[in-house]
N, C-alpha and C positions, 0 to 999 in steps of 0.2 A: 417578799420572801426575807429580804435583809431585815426588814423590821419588827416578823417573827420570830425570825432568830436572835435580835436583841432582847425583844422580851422572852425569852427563852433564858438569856443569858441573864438577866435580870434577876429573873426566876430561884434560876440556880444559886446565883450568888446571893439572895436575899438565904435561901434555904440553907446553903453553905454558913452563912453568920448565922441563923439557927441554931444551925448542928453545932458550930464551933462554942457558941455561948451555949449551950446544953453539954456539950463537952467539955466546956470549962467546968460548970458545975458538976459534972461525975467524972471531974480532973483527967479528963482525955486530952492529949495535946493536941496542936492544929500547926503545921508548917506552909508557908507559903511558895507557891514558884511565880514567878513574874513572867510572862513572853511574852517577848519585846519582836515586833513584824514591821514589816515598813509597807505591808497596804493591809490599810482600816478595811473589816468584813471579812477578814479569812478566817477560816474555821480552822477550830484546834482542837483537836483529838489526843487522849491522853491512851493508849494503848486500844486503838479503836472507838472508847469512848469521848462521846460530843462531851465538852467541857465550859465552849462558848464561843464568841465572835472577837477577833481585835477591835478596837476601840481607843481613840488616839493613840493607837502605836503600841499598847500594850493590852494584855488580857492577866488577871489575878485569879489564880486558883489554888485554891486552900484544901491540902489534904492531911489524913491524919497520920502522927508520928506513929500509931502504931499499928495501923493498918497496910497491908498488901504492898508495898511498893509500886509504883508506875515503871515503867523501861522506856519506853518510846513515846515522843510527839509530833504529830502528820501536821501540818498547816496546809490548807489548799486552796483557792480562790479559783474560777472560772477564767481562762485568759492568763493564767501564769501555771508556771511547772510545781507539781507538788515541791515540799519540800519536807525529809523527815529526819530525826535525830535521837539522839539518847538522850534521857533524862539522867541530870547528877541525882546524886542521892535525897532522898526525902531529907528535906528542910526540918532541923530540932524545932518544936513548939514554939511560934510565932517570930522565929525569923523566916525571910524568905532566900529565895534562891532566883536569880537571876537567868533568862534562858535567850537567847537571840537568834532567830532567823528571818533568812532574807527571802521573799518570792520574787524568782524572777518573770519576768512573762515571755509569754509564748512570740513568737515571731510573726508577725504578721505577713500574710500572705501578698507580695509586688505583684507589679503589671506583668512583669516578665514571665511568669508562672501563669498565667490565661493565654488564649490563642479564640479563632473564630471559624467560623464554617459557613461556608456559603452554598446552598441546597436548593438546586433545582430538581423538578422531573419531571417528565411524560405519560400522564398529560399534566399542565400547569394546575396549579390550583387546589391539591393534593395535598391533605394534613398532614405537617409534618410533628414527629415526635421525636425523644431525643433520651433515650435510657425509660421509656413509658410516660413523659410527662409531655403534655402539648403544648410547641411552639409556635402554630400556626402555618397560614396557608403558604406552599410553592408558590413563588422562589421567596426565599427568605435569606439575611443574614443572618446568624445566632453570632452574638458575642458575648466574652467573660466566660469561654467555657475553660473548667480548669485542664492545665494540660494532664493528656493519657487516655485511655480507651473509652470508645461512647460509643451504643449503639442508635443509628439512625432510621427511622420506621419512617412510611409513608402508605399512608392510606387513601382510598378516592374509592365514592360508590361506584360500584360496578364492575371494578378491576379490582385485582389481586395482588393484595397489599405485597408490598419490597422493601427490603430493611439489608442494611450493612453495616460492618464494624469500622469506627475509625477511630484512629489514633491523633489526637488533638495537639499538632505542636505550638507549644508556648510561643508569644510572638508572630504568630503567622495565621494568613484567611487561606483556608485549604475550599476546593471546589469541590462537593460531593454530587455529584446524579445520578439519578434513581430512575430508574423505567418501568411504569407499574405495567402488566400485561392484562390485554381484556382478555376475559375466561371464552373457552366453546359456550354454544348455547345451541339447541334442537329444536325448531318449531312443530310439534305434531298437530297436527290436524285428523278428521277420520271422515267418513260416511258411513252410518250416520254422525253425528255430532254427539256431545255429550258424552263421551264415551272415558271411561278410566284411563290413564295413563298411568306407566309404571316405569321406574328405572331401575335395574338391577335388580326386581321383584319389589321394590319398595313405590306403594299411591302417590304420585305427586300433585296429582290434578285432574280436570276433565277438558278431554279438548274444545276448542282449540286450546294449547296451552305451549308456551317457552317455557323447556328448562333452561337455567341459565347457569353461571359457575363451574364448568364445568373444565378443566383439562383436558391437555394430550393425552387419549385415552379410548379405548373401543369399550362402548356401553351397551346394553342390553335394552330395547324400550318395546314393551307390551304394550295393545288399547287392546280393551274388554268390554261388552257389557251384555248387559244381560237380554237371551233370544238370538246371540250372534258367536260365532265362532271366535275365537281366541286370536289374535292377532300378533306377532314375534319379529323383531327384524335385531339385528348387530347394526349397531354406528360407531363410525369411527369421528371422532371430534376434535380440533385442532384451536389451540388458542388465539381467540382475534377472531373465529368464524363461526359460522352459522349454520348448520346444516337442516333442512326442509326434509321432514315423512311425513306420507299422508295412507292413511289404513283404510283400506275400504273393506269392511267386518262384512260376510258372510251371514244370511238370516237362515236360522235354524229351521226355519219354514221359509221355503224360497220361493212361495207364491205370493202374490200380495194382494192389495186393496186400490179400487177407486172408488171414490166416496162422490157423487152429482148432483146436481142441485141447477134450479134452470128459473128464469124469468122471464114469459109464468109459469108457475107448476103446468103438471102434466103432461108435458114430453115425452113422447117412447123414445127408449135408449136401445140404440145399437151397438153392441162391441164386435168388432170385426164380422157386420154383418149377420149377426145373433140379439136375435132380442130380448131385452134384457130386465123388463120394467118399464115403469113411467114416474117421472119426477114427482118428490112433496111437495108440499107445501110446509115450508114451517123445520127440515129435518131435508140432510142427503140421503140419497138415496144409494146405499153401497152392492159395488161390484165385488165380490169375493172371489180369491184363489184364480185371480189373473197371473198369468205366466208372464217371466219376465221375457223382456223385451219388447217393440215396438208394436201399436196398437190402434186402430182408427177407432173413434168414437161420436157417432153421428145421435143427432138428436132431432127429432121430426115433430110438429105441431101446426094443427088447421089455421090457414092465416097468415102463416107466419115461414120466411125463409129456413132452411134446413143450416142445422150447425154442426159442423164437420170438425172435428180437430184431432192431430195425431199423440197420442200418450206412448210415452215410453217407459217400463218399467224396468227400474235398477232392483236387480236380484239383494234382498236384504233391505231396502228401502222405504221412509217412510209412506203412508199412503198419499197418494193423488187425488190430490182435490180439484174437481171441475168445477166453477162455477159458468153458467152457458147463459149469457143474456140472449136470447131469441131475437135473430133478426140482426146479427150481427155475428161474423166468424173470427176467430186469430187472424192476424196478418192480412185483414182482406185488400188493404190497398196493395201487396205484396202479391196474391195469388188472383188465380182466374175463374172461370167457372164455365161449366158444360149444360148445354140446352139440352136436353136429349129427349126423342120422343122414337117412336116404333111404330109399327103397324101388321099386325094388330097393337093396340096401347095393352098396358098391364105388364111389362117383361118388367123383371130383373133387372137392378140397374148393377155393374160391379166394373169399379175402378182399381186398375191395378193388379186383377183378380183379386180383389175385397171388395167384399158389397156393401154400399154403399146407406142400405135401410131404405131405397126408395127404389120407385118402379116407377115405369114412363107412363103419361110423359112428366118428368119432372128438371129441376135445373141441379146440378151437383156445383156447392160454390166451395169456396178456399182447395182449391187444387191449383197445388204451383205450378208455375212457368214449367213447359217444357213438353213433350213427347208424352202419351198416355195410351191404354189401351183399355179399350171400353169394352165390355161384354157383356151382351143382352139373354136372360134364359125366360122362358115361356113353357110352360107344361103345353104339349103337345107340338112344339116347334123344333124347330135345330139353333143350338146357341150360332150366334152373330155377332161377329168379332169386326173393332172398327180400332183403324187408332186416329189421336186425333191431336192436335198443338194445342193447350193453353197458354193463353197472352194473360200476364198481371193488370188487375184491372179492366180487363174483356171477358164478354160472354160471347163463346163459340157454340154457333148452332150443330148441331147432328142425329140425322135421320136415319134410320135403320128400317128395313124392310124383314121381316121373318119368314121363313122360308119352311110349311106344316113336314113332319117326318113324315118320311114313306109309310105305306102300311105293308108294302110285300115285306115279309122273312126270311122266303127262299134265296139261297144261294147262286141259284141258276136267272142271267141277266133274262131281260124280260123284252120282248119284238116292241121295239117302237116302230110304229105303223110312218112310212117315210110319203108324205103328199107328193104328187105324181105334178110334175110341171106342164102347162099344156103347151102340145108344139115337139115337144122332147120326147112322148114314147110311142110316137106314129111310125115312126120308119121303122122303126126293131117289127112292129107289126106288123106292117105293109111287105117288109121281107119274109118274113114265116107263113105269108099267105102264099105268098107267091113260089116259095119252095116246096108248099103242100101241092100246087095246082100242079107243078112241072111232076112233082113226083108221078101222082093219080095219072096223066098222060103217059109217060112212059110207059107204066103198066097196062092201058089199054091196046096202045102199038106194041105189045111183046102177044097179046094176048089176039090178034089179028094176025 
């Protein structure tokens, strides 16, 4: 910069003897002022206009006797205090005028005029900033700050940045700390999954999903989706915590699906004792428009053990998928199983009152530990009611006897014919003969 402005000045002054020698020849006058500066490189302004740089100590500039007068000269240097003054009167043709100023400089700034700050926070390790410029990680010292107002920021993921104002005194380590606060945050979850979430009507996610950042504050949080009723709750949320919802959405059709499939195909399916089909191959084979709630689903095939297992369906819920390997149940080290057979064979077998899809004799297996009540029906018998203990991992025998329905109608009970004991209804006889004989006598001795 300094060395453009000499050839600047260079410039001028080559232009300046120019003009002065062209103004000699069209007898124009040229007066000189001298300014004299005691730091080489200050700039000299003749009433705002640049005129040149000092240069050992003086600067020459030639202006004309009978042009405009000048008034003022500004000299300024970076690091020293302007200085300005009046100019004498324009210089007669080719004398000069002499002009002196002095630049003082500016004061340099001591030790005593900085001060330091020493910044910690919670939690450690937290970017500290210092009027928007970064100082680096908690705790830190800052020295050389000037003294007087600064504000202090701290930032850290996750938590919500802290910032204060401090007043920096010269000569002194002041102790600043900051406590950054963790935000609320709301874990939603739903049934089923995948479901919209909203806060205060705005999409933030699909669950499961955390909002997080949040403040002291009561929120509004929706899950939606589509097929399922509309879900609403108010939360209230507290800084540093965490609050858990979970939405279990509503299906606009509240019946559902089991979807079966079996190894090997061809299985008849039972659903609570209704039959239901036989397995593919290759493709399940679906149960539709099952009602929620709990469900037995038995599967039956020649050769091969019966496969029992309980379905429960959640109202709104995805479908239930079976897959049933043959010849093996849920839980079988865990449950027990029932021998059952009848007589006449062919009844009804129903566990629990749920039928079971099999008829005697056959074995009913995965029935848990415990107490059960067995119920045998036959077209043309009377149901036969048995209860009976399953042990885990035992098979308990049980025999049933059928008992054919009456064929009377009538109302009115019916003589059972009662067998006569022998030994027992001689005397009752032996007396009524003999009270006949005594009678017949009398009446011959009335009659004599």
């Amino acid at each position: 910069m300094r060395y453009n402005k000499q050839l600047l000045a260079a410039a001028l002054t080559l232009l300046l003897l120019i003009t002065v020698h062209a103004a000699a020849a069209t007898g124009e006058g040229v007066g000189w002022y001298s300014i004299h500066c005691n730091v080489d490189g200050a700039d000299v302004y003749f009433d705002g206009t640049y005129k040149g740089q000092i240069n050992s100590g003086v600067l020459s500039v030639g202006v004309y006797t009978t042009g405009t007068p000048y008034s003022t000269i500004t000299v300024q240097k970076s690091g020293y205090y302007t200085a300005s003054t009046s100019l004498p009167a324009t210089p007669p043709a080719g004398e000069t005028s002499d002009v002196y100023i002095t630049l003082n400089p500016m004061a340099s700034p001591t030790q005593s005029e900085y001060g330091s700050l020493y910044i910690s926070t919670n939690p450690t390790g937290a970017r500290v900033h210092i009027n928007d410029i970064y100082q680096g990680l908690s705790p830190l010292t800052i020295s050389g700050l000037r003294a007087g107002s600064c504000r202090v920021e701290a930032e850290y993921n996750g938590y919500q940045n802290a910032e204060t104002d401090v007043y920096v005194t010269a000569g002194t380590i002041q102790n600043v700390y900051l406590t950054l606060q963790s935000p609320g945050s709301i874990s939603v979850t739903s049934n089923p999954t995948d479901a919209f979430v909203s806060l205060n009507g705005q999409i933030v996610g699909r669950t499961p999903y955390v909002i997080t950042g949040l403040s002291t504050e009561t929120v509004e949080i929706s899950v939606t989706k589509n097929g399922y009723y509309n879900w609403k709750q108010s939360v209230n949320v507290y800084d540093g915590g965490q609050v858990s919802v979970h939405a279990t959405l509503e299906s606009i059709d509240q019946s559902q699906e089991i979807l079966v499939t079996s190894d090997p195909a061809g299985a008849k399916i039972h659903l609570d004792g209704i039959y239901k089909g036989e397995t593919m191959a290759g493709q399940p084979f679906p149960i539709g428009d099952v009602a929620a709630g709990p469900h037995t689903l038995s599967l039956t095939l020649d050769d091969y053990p019966n496969y029992i297992t309980n379905v429960n369906i959640v109202r709104g819920g995805e479908p239930v998928i079976i897959n049933a390997v043959m010849g093996e149940s849920p839980s079988s080290q865990n449950t027990g199983s029932l021998q059952v057979t009848s007589t006449p064979p062919g009844a009804m077998i129903y566990l629990d009152n749920i039928y079971t899809g099999l008829v005697t004799p056959s074995t009913v297996t995965a029935v848990n530990p415990g107490q059960h009540t067995v119920t045998l029906r036959l077209s043309g018998y009377q149901d036969a009611i048995s209860k009976i203990t399953a042990t885990a991992g035992e098979t308990e025998p049980l025999t049933i006897g059928l008992a054919p329905e009456s064929s009377q109608t009538s109302d009115t009970p019916s003589v059972i014919p009662t067998a006569i004991t022998p030994g027992f209804g001689f005397l009752p006889a032996f007396a009524a003969f003999m009270a006949v004989c005594i009678i017949i006598t009398l009446r011959r001795r009335r009659e004599d």
